[in-house]
SEGU-576999 format. One line per field, with one value per residue (C-alpha): residue number from 1; x, y, z; chain. Coordinates in steps of 0.25 Angstrom, whole numbers, plus 5000, padded with zeros to 4 digits. Layout:
num <- (NUM  ...) $
xx <- (X  ...) $
yy <- (Y  ...) $
zz <- (Z  ...) $
chaine <- (A  ...) $
END
This chain:
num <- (1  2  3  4  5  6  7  8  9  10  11  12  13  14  15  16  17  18  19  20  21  22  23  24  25  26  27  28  29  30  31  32  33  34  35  36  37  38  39  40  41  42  43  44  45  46  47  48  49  50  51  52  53  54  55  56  57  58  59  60  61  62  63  64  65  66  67  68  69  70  71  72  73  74  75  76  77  78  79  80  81  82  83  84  85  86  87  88  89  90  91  92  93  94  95  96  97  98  99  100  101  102  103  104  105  106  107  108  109  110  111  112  113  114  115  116  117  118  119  120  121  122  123  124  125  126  127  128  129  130  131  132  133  134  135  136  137  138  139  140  141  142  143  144  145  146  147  148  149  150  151  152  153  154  155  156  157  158  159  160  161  162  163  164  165  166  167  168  169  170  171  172  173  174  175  176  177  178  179  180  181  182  183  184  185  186  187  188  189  190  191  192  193  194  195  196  197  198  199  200  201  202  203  204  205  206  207  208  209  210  211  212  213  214  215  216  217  218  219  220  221  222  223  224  225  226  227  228  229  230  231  232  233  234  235  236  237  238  239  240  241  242  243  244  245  246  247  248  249  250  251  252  253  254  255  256  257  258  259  260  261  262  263  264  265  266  267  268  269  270  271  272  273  274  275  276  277  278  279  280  281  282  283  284  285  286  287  288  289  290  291  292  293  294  295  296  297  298  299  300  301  302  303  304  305  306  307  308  309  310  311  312  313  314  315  316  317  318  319  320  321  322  323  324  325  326  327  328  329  330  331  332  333  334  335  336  337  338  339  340  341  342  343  344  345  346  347  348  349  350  351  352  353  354  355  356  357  358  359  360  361  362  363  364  365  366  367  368  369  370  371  372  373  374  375  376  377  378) $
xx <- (4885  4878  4864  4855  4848  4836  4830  4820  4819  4807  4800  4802  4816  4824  4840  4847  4860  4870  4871  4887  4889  4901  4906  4918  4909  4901  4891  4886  4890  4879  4880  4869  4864  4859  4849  4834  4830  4831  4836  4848  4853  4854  4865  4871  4870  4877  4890  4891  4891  4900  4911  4906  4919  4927  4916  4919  4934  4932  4935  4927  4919  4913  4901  4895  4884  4893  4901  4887  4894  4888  4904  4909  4910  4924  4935  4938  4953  4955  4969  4979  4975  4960  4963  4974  4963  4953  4963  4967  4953  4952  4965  4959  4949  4959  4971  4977  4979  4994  4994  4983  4992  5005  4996  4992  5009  5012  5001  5003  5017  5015  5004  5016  5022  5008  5001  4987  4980  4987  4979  4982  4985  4997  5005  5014  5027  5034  5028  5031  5046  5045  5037  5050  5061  5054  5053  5065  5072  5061  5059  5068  5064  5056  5047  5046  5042  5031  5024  5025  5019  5006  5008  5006  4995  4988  4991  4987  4975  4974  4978  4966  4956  4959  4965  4979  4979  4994  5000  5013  5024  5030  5045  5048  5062  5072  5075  5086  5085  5087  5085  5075  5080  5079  5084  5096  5095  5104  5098  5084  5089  5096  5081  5075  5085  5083  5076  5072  5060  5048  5048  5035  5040  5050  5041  5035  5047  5050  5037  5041  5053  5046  5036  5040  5026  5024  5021  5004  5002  5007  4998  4986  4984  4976  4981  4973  4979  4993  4992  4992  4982  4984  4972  4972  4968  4982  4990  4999  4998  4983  4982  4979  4991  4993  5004  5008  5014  5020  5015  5025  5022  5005  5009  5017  5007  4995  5004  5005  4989  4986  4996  4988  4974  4977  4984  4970  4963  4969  4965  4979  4983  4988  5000  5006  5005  5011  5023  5028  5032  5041  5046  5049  5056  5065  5068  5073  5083  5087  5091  5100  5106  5099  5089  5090  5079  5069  5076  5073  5059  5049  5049  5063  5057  5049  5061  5070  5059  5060  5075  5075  5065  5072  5086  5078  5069  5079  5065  5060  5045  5044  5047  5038  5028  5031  5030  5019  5024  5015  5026  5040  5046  5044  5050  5064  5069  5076  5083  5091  5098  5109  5108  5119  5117  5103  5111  5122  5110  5102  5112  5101  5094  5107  5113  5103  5097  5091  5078  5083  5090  5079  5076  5063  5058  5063  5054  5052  5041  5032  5037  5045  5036  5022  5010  5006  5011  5001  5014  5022  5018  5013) $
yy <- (4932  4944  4948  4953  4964  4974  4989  4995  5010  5019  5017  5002  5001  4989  4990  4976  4974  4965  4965  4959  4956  4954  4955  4964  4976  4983  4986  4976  4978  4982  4980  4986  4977  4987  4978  4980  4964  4954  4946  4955  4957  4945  4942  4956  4950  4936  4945  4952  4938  4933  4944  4945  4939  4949  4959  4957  4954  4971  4968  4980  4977  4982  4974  4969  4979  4991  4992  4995  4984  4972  4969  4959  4963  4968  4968  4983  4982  4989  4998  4994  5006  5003  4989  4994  5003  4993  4987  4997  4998  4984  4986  4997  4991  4979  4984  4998  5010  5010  4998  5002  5015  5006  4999  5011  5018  5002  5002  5016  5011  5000  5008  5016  5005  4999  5013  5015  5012  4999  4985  4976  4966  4973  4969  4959  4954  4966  4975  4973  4971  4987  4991  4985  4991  5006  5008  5000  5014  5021  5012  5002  4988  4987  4997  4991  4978  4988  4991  4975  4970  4979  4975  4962  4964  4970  4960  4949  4955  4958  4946  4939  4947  4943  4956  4951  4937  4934  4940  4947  4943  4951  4950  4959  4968  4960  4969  4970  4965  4978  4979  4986  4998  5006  5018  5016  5021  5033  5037  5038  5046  5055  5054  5059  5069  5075  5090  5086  5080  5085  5078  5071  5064  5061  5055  5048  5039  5039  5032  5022  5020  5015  5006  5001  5006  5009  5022  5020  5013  5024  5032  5024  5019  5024  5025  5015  5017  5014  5005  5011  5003  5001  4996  4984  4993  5000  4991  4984  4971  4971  4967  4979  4983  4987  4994  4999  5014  5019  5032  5042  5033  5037  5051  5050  5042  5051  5064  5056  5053  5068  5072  5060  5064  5080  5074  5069  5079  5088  5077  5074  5060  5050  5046  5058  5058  5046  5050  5061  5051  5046  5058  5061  5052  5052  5066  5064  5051  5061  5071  5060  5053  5040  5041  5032  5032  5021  5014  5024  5027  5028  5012  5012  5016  5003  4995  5002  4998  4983  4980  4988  4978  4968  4971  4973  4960  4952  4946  4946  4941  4952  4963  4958  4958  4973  4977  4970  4960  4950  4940  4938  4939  4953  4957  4948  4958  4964  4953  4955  4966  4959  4964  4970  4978  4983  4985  4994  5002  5002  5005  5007  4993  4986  4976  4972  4988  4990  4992  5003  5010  5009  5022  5021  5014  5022  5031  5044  5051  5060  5059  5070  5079  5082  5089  5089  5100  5099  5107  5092  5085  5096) $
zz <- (4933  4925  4927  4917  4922  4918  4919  4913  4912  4915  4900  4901  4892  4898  4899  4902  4911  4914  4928  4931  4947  4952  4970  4965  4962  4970  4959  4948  4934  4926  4911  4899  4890  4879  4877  4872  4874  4884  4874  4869  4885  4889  4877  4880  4896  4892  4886  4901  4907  4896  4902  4916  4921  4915  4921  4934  4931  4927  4913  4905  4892  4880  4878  4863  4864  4868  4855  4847  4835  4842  4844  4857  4870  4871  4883  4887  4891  4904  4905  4916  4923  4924  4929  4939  4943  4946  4956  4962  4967  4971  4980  4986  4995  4996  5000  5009  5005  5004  4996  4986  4985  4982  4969  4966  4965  4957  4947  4943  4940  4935  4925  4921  4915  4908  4906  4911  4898  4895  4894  4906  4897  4892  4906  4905  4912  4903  4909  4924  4917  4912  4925  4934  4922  4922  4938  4941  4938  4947  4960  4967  4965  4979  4973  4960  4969  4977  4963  4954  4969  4966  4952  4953  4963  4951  4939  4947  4949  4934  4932  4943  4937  4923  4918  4915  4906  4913  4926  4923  4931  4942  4944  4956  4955  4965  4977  4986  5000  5007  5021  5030  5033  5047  5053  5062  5075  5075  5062  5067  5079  5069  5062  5077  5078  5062  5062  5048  5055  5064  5078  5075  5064  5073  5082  5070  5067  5081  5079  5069  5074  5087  5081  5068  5061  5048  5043  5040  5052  5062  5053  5050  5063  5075  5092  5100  5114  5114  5101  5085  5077  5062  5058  5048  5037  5039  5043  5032  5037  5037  5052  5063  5070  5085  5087  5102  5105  5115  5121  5112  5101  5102  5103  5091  5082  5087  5081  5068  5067  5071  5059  5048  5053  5050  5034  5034  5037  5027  5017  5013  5009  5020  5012  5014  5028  5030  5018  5027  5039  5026  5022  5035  5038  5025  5028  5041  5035  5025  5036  5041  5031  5030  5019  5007  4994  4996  5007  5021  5024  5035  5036  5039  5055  5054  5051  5062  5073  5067  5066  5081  5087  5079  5086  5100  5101  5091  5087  5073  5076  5087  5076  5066  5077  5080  5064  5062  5051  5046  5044  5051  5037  5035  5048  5045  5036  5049  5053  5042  5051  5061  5076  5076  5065  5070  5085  5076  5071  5084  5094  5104  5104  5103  5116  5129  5131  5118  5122  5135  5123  5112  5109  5107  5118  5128  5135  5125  5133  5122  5105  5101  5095  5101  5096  5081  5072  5060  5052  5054  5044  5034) $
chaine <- (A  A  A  A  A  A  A  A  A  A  A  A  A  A  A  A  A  A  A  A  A  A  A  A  A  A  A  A  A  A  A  A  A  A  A  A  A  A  A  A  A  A  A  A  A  A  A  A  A  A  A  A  A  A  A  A  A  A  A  A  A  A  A  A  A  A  A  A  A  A  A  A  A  A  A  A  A  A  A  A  A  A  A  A  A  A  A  A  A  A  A  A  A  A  A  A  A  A  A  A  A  A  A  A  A  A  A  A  A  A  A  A  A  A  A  A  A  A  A  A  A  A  A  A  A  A  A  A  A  A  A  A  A  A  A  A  A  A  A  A  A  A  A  A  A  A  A  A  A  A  A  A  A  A  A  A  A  A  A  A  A  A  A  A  A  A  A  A  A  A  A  A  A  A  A  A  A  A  A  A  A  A  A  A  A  A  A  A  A  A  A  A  A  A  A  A  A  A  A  A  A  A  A  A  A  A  A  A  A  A  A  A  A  A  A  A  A  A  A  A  A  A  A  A  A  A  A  A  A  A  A  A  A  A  A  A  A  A  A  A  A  A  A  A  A  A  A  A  A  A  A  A  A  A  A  A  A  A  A  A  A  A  A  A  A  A  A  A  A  A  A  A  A  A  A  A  A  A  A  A  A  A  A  A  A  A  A  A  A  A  A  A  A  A  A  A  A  A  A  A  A  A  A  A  A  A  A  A  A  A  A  A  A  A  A  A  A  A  A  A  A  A  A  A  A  A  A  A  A  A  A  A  A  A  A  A  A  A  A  A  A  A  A  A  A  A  A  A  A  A  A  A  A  A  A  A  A  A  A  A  A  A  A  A  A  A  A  A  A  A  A  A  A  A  A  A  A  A) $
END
């Protein structure tokens, strides 16, 4: 509920507020009267509570007495942009850093479709339709599926906060059922063997390879004994992470916090720290012949390490265990792969002395490169 409020200057002139309260802001909204009586702000203070609800909703107005006619209080349409603005700032406290910058990369599509200075209202099942038509030329359907999911986080919100009358309705683009794809095992020896690439990258997907981690959690968590921690706060799946290393694997991983914390230092954005692993790593596919557009990546090393634990334990549960999955259901996208097709492509792990053979579990000493060469990843 409003408050009416009152201050009186230092020769005695009172000034009225409205005093609007509300556990979503960290300051209360205070509103002038304009009034020279009691009498006339407490009428002007019944128009604030007759639109407090839209107040706190962040609705803007312009109120009777603002116009100078004696006119209504009017509704101040906020553009797309101002409202997409506002959310994003919700998000920003709500969700992590990668994901607020993936709303971010959506919404500013999605506005060049809308424009920025369009009324909210003006979206409409159409105009997902032209969103989906115009990048359906630029993106592949999964990316077009990456941006409506942020969308639709934001009209429903629209929508909650009374924003948007009716929820426009989202029809995701159909996707083909394309399979996970991994580096075969002669392929990332011919990777290790490339002079395209530094030795301590080397090491760094030797890394990956080894582990199955993503790429930020290599990077955003911190050596406790034998044991990377990835906090909560960085962890995809909200939960902390313990994940054990061997001793070549702490050298490794000590190199590659040395390398982030002087990109720090030289105030540079973590982003592009972390995108040169990438590019790396595409380089090197290139230098062999594997590289296809959108489909090889970095990730490509965590689903290697699964379909190889997959083919050495023949246990499903065990692998979602070792990724860290949250449900079995995410991990069964590698039992699509037969055994004998994984044994074709990992020759090593295949029969009764898989694991004598695994390459990397046999005894490797010290990683490949040693010592950090502030030049590496410059």
């Amino acid at each position: 509920m409003a408050y009416l409020r009152t201050k009186t200057n230092r020769v005695g002139k009172q000034y009225y507020y409205s005093i609007v309260k509300s556990v979503k802001w960290e300051k209360n909204m205070r509103i002038p009267l304009d009034a020279d009586t009691l009498e006339e702000a407490e009428i002007k203070h019944q128009e604030v509570e007759d639109n407090e609800k839209g107040l706190k909703r962040g609705q803007r107005y312009v109120w009777s007495w603002e116009n100078g006619n004696g006119n209504k209080t009017r509704i101040v349409r906020q553009t797309i942009y101002q409202i997409i603005e506002k959310w994003l700032d919700i998000k920003k406290t709500n969700v992590s850093f990668e994901t607020h910058r993936r709303y971010v990369i959506s919404l500013n599509c999605f506005m060049n479709i809308t424009g920025k200075s369009s009324p909210i209202a003006s979206i409409s099942n159409q105009t997902i339709e032209d969103f989906k038509k115009f990048y359906k030329v630029h993106h592949s359907p999964h990316g077009i599926n990456v941006n409506l999911r942020g969308i639709k986080a934001f009209l429903r919100w629209s929508y909650d906060e009374g924003h948007l009358k009716t929820l426009p309705k989202i029809v995701m683009m159909k996707t083909p059922q394309t399979k996970p794809k991994y580096i075969r095992e002669k392929d990332f020896q011919l990777i290790m063997e490339s002079d395209s690439i530094s030795d301590w990258y080397k090491d760094a997907f030797r890394l990956y390879h080894s582990t199955g981690m993503r790429r930020s959690e290599v990077i955003n968590g911190h050596l406790e004994g034998s044991f990377l921690i990835v906090s909560a706060e960085y962890s995809k799946t909200r939960r902390e992470l313990e994940i054990p290393l061997e001793k070549w694997m702490i050298s490794v991983v000590r190199e590659i916090h040395k390398a982030r914390d002087k990109h720090i230092e030289q105030r540079r954005n973590l982003l592009t720290f972390k995108d040169k692993f990438t590019k790396a790593f595409n380089v090197a596919c290139k230098d062999i012949g594997i590289y296809l557009e959108g489909q090889t990546n970095l990730h490509c090393l965590r689903h290697t390490f699964a379909v190889r634990r997959y083919l050495q334990t023949r246990d499903l549960y065990q692998v979602c265990k070792e990724l860290n999955h949250t449900s079995i259901t995410t991990t069964e996208i590698y039992s699509q792969f037969s055994f004998k097709r994984l044994e074709q492509d990992f020759p090593s792990l295949a029969g009764n002395g898989a694991k004598k053979c695994d390459l990397d579990t046999q005894k490797v000493g010290t990683p490949t490169y040693i010592g950090y060469n502030p030049h590496v990843l410059n």
